[in-house]
C-alpha positions as CSV (number, residue, x, y, z in Angstrom):
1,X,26.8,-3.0,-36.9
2,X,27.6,-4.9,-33.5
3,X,25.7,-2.0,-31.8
4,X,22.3,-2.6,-34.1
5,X,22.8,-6.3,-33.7
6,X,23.5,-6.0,-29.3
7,X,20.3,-3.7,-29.4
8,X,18.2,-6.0,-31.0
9,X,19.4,-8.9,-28.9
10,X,18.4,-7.2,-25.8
11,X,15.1,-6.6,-27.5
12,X,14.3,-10.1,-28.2
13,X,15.6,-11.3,-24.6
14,X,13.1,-9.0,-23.2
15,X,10.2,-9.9,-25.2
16,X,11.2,-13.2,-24.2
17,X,10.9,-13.1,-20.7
18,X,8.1,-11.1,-20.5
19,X,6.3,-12.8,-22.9
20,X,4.0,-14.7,-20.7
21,X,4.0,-11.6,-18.0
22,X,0.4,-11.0,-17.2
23,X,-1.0,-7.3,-17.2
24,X,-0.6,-6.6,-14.0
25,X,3.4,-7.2,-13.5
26,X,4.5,-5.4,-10.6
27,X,3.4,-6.3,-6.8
28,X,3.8,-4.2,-4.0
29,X,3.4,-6.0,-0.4
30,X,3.9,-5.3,3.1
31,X,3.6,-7.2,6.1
32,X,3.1,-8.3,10.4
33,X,6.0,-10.9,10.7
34,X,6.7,-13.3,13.7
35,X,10.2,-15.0,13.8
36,X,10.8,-17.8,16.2
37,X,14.5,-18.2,16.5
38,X,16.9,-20.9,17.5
39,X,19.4,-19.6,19.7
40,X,18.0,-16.5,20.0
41,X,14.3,-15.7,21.2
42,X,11.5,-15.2,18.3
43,X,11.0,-11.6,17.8
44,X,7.9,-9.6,16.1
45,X,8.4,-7.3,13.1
46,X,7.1,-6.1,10.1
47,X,8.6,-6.0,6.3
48,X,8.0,-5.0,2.9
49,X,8.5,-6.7,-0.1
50,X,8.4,-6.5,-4.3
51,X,7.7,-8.7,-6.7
52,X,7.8,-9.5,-10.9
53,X,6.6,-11.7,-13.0
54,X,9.3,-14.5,-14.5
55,X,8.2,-15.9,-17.6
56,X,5.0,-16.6,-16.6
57,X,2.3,-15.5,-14.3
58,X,3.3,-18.7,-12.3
59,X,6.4,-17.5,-11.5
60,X,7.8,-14.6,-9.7
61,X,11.2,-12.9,-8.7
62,X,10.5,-12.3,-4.8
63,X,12.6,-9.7,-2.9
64,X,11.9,-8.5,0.7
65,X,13.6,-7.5,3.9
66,X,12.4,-7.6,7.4
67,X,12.6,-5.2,10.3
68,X,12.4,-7.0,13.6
69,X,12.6,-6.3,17.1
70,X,16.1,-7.1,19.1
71,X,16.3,-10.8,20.1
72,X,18.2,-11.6,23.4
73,X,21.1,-13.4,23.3
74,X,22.1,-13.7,26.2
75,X,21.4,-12.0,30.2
76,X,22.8,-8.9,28.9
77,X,23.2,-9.0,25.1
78,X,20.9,-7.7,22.1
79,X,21.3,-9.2,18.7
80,X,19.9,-6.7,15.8
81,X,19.4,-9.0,12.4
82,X,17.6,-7.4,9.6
83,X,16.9,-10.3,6.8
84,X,17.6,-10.0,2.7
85,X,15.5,-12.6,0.8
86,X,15.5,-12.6,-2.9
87,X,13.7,-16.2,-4.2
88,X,11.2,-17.1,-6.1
89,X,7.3,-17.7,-5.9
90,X,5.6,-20.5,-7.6
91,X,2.0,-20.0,-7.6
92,X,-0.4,-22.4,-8.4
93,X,-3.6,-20.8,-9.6
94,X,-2.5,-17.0,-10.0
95,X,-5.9,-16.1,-11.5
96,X,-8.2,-17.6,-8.4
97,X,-9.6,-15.7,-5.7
98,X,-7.8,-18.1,-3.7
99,X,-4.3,-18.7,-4.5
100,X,-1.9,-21.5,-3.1
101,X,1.8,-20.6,-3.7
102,X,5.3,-22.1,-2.7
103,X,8.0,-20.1,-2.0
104,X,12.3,-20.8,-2.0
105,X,15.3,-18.8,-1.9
106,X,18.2,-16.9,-0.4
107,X,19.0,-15.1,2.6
108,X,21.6,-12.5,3.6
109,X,20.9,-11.5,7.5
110,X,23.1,-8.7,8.5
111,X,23.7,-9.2,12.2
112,X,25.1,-7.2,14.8
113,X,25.1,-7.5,18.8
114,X,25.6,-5.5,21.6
115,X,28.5,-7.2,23.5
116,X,29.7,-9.8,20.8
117,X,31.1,-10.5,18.1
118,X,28.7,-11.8,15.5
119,X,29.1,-12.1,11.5
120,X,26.0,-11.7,9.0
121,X,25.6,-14.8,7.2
122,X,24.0,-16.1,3.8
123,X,21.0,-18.6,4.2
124,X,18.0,-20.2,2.9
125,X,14.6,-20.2,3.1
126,X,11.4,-23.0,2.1
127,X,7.5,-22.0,2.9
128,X,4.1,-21.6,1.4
129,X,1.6,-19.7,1.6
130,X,-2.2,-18.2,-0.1
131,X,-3.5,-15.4,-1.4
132,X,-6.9,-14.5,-1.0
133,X,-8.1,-11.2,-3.9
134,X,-11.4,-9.5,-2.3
135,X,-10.8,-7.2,-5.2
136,X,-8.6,-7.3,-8.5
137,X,-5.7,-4.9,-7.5
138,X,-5.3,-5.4,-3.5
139,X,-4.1,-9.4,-2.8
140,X,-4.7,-10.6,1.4
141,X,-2.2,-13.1,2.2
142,X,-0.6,-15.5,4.7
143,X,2.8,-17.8,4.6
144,X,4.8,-20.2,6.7
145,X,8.7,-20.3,6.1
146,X,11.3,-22.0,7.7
147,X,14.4,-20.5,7.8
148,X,18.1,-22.5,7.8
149,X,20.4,-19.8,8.9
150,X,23.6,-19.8,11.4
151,X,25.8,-16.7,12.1
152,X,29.1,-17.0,13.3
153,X,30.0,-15.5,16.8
154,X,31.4,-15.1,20.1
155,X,35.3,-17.2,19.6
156,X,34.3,-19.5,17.0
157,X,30.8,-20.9,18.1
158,X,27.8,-20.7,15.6
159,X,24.2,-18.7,16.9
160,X,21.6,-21.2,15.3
161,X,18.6,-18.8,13.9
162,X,16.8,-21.2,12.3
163,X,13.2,-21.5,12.6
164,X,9.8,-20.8,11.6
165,X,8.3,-17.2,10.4
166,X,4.7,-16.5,10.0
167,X,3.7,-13.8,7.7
168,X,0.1,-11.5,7.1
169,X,-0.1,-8.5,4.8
170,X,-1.2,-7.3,2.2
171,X,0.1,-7.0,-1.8
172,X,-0.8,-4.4,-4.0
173,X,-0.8,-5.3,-8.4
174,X,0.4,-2.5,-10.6
């Protein structure tokens, strides 16, 4: 009996939360980054990213990672960070050729350097950005996020990589 009633309960939790999921609820993207670093210089890169409908097509659980160039530290130190984000979307007019969105979340950077000693770090994240659809299955888009990040290193101090990252790719809609 509890297992009947457990499976049923998942069953109507899902049907819940994807009641409002439109048709098309899996998105695809990848993406040209540019991250422009505090203490650190900014750094090109590229990344790839997935993302499902929450409730509603206004909605959507965002996860992505980045894979950027080395960043100087220092004379003669490399620091490697590769970026976790997991957040949300919140688009504005999701059925529109053009599509204004806002975008928040989380951060985990794992960080390592050549000569010191630097911790990854959890963070944040705050941007926008639009969608442009030139055809129903294939999304262009652009976005502007600001990063508030600091990784511990070298005796104690903190290495500020905060700043701005500019994103163009491309999303693909299953």
């Amino acid at each position: 009996m509890k297992k009947k009633r457990m499976v049923v309960l998942l069953a109507a939790g899902w049907l819940v939360a994807g009641a409002g999921a439109p048709a098309q609820a899996l998105d695809l993207y990848g993406f040209a980054s540019y991250w422009d670093k505090g203490d650190a210089d900014g750094k090109a890169g590229v990344g790839i990213g997935l993302g499902l409908p929450l409730l509603s097509e206004h909605l959507r659980l965002d996860g992505r990672t980045y894979f950027i160039e080395k960043s100087s530290l220092s004379r003669d130190d490399d620091l490697t960070m590769i970026p976790f984000d997991l957040g949300l979307q919140l688009h504005l007019l999701p059925h529109a050729d053009l599509n204004p969105y806002g975008l928040a979340g989380v951060s985990y950077i794992y960080a390592d350097a050549d000569r010191s000693d630097v911790d990854s770090s959890f963070g944040a994240y705050l941007g926008g950005g639009i969608e442009w659809a030139p055809i129903p299955f294939l999304r262009l888009f652009g976005e502007g996020i600001y990063r508030f990040q600091e990784l511990d290193g070298r005796r104690g101090s903190d290495i500020d990589v905060s700043g701005l990252t500019g994103n163009v790719g491309v999303k693909f809609f299953f």
